[in-house]
C-alpha positions as CSV (number, residue, x, y, z in Angstrom):
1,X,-89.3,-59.1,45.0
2,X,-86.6,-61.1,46.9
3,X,-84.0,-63.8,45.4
4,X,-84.9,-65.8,42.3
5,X,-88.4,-64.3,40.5
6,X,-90.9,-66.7,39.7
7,X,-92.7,-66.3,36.2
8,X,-95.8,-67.6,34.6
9,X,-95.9,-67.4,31.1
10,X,-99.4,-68.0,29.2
11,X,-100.0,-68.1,25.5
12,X,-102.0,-69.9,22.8
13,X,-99.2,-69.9,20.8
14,X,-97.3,-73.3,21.9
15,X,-93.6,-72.3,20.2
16,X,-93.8,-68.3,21.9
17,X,-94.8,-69.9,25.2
18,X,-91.9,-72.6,25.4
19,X,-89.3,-70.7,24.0
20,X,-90.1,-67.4,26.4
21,X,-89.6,-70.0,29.7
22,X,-86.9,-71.2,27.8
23,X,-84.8,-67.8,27.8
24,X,-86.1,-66.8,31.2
25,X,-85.0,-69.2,32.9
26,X,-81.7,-69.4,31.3
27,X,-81.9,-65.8,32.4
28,X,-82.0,-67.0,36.5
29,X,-85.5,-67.0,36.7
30,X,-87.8,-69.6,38.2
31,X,-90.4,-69.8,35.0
32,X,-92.9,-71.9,33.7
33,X,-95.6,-72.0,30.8
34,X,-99.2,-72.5,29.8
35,X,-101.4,-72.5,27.0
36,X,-104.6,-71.2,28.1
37,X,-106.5,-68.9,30.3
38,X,-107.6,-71.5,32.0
39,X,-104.7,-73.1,33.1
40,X,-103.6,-70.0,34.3
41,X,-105.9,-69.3,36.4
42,X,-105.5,-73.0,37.7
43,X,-101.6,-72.5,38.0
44,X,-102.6,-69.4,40.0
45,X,-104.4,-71.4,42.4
46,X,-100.9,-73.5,42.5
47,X,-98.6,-70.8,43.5
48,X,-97.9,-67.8,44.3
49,X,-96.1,-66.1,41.2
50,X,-94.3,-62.7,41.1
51,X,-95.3,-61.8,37.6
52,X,-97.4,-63.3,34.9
53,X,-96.4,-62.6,31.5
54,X,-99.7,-63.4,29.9
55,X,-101.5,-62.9,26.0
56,X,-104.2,-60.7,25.8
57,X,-105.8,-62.3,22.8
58,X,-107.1,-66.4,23.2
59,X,-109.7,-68.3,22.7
60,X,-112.1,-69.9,25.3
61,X,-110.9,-67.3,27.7
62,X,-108.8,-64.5,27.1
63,X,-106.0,-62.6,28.7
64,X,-108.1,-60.1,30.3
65,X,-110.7,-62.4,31.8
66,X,-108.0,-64.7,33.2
67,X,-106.2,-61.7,34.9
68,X,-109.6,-60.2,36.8
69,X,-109.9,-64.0,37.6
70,X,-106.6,-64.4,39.2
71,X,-107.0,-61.1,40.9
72,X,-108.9,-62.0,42.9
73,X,-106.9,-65.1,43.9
74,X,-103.4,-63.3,44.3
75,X,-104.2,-59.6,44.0
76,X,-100.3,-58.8,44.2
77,X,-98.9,-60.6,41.2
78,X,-97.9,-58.0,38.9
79,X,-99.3,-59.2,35.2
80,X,-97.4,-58.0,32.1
81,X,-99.9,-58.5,28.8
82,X,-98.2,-59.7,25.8
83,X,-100.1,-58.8,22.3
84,X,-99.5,-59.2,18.7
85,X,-101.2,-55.9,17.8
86,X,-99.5,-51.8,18.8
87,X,-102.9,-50.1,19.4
88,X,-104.7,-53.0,21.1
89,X,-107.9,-51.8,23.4
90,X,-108.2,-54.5,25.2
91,X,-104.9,-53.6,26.1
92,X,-105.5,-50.0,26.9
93,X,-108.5,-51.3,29.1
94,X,-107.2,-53.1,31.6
95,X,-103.9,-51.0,31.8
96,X,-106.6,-48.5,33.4
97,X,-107.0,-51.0,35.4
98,X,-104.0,-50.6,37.3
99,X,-102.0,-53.4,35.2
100,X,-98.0,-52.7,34.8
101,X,-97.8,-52.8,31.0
102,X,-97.9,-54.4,27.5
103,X,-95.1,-56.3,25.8
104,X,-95.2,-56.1,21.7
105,X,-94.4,-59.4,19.6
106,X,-92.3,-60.0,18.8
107,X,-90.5,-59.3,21.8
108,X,-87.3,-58.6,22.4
109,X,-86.7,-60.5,25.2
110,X,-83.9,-58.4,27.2
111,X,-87.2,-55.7,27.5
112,X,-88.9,-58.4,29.0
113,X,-86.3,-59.5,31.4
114,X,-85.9,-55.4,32.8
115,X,-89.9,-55.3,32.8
116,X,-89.6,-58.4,35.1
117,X,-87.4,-56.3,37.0
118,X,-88.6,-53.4,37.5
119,X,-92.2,-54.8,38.0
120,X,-90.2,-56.3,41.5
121,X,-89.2,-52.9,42.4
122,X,-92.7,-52.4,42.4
123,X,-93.2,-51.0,38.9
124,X,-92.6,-46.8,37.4
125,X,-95.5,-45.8,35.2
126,X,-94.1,-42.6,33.0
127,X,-96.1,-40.4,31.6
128,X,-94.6,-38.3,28.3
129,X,-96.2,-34.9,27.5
130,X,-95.2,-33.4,24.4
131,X,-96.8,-31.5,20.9
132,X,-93.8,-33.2,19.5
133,X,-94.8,-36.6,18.4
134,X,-91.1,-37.6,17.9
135,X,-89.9,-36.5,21.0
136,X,-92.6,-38.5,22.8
137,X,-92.5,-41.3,20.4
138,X,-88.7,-41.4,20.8
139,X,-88.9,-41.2,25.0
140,X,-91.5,-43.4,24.8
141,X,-89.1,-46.4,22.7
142,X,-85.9,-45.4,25.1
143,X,-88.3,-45.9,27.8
144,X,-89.5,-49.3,27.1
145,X,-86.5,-50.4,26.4
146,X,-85.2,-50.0,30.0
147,X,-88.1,-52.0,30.8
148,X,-90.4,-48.8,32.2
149,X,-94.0,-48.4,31.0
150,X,-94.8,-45.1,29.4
151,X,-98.1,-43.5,28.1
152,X,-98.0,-40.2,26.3
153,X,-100.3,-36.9,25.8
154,X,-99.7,-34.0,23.1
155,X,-101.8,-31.8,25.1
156,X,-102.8,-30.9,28.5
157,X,-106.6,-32.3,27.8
158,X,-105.0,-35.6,27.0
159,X,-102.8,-35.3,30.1
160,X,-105.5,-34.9,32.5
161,X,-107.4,-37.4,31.2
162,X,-104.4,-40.2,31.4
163,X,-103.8,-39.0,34.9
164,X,-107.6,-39.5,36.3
165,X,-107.6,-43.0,35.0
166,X,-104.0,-44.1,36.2
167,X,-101.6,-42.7,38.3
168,X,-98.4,-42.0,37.0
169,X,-95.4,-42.0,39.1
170,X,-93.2,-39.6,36.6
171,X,-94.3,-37.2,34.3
172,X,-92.4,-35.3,31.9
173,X,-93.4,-32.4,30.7
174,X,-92.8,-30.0,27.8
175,X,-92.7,-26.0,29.1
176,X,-93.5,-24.5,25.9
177,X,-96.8,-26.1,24.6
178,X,-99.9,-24.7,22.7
179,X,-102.5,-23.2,23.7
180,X,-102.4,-24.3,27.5
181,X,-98.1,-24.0,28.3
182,X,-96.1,-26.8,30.6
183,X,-96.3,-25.0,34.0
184,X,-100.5,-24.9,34.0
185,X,-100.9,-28.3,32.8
186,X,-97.8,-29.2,35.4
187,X,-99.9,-27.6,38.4
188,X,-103.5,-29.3,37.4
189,X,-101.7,-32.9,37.2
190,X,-100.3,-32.1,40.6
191,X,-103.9,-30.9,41.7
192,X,-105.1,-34.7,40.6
193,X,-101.8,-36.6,42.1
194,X,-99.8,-34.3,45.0
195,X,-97.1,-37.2,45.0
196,X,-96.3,-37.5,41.0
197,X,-92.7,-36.5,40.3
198,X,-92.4,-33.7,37.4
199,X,-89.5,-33.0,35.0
200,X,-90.0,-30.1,32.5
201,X,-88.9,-29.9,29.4
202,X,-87.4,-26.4,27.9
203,X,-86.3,-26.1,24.3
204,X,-86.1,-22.1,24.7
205,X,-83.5,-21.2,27.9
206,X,-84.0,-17.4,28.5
207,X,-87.8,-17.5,26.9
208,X,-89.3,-20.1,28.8
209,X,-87.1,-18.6,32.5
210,X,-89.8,-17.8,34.0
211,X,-92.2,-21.0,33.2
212,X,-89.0,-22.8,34.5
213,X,-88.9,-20.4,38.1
214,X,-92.5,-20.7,38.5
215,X,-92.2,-24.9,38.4
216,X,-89.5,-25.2,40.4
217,X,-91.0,-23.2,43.6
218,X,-94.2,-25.2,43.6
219,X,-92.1,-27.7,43.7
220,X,-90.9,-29.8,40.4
221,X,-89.0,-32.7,40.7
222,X,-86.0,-31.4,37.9
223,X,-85.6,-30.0,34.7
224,X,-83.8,-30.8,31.1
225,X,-83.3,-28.2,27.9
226,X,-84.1,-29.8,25.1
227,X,-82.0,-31.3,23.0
228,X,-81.0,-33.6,26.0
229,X,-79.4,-37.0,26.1
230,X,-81.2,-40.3,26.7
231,X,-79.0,-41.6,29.3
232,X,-79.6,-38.0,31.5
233,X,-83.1,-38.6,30.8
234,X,-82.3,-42.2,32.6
235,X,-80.8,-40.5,35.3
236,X,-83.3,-38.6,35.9
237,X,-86.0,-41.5,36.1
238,X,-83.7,-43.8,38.5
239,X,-82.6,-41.0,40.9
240,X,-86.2,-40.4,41.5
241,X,-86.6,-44.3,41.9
242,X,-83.8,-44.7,44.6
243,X,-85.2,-41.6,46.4
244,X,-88.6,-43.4,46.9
């Protein structure tokens, strides 16, 4: 994405809509708005947008039938889906799809911005796996709030199955997990993506050694022992970006 991004906004909701190409474009950005998947699909027609920040849930036609719609009239714009509800499946759906990610309203609107951003660097899907639901649940909120989108797994079962229906660019993955450990599950995700970049995760230094030698001559990206700071988890993810 070169010089000033242009944004569509589209939502139902009149005030959301006006007010998010309000702060964007007080933000640099060349944004406009409309209510309806219709006129979205008509403004697609229009021009050429960079990103489409659009509501999943409206009537007439909703998000997800105006984005397959303007697919296939600019199959490059990168559409960000904005919803009111966490554990929306029409939302999981079309993020198989191959969609960037979902925005939660409220929404803090600086997210926005960096998902706007990094959606023009051509977008960094993470995927988070963990038997620790607050360590994923806390990488996951870190992660969206530097604007990446990030699915998780507890177990290699879920992994695999996250990783056949989207390819991730960055996984992260715990060394010391039950009953399958990290270095396995690390190998069969390589098996179903050669290029995905892996970090393992090692709570236990001297008992998990050899899990950790093992992962590193087959080739993983890095590792971090847990408990590890956000901002070298960050480093991690943009090294790996600016090596691309």
């Amino acid at each position: 994405m070169k010089g000033i991004a242009s944004v569509l906004i589209v939502d139902d909701d009149v005030n959301f809509c006006d007010t998010t190409v309000d702060l964007l474009n007080e933000r640099g950005f060349d944004c406009v708005g409309v209510y309806s998947g219709t006129e979205a699909i008509n403004k697609a027609r229009e021009t050429d947008f960079d990103v489409i920040l659009m509501d999943i849930r409206m009537p007439v036609i909703n998000g997800i039938e105006a984005h397959r719609e303007i697919k296939k009239i600019r199959p490059h714009t990168e559409i960000i889906f904005v919803t009111a509800y966490r554990m929306d499946e029409l939302a999981r759906g079309v993020l198989r799809e191959g969609e960037y990610g979902v925005v939660h309203k409220p929404s803090d609107i600086e997210r926005v911005v960096k998902m706007i951003k990094r959606s023009g660097e051509g977008g960094t899907l993470i995927l988070a796996v963990d038997d620790d639901p607050y360590t994923f649940e806390t990488l996951k909120d870190h992660f969206e709030e530097e604007g990446f989108f990030v699915t998780s797994a507890l177990n290699g079962e879920e992994a695999y199955k996250v990783a056949r229906e989207r390819p991730h660019e960055i996984i992260f993955i715990d060394a010391k997990l039950q009953p399958v450990n990290g270095l396995i599950i690390y190998l069969e995700l390589k098996n179903i993506n050669p290029d995905v970049k892996v970090v393992m995760m090692l709570a236990y230094k001297k008992e998990m050694k050899n899990v950790l030698m093992q992962a590193l001559e087959p080739g993983a990206y890095a590792y971090l022992y847990k408990p590890f700071s956000i901002d070298e988890v960050i480093q991690k993810i943009e090294s790996i970006i600016s090596n691309r």
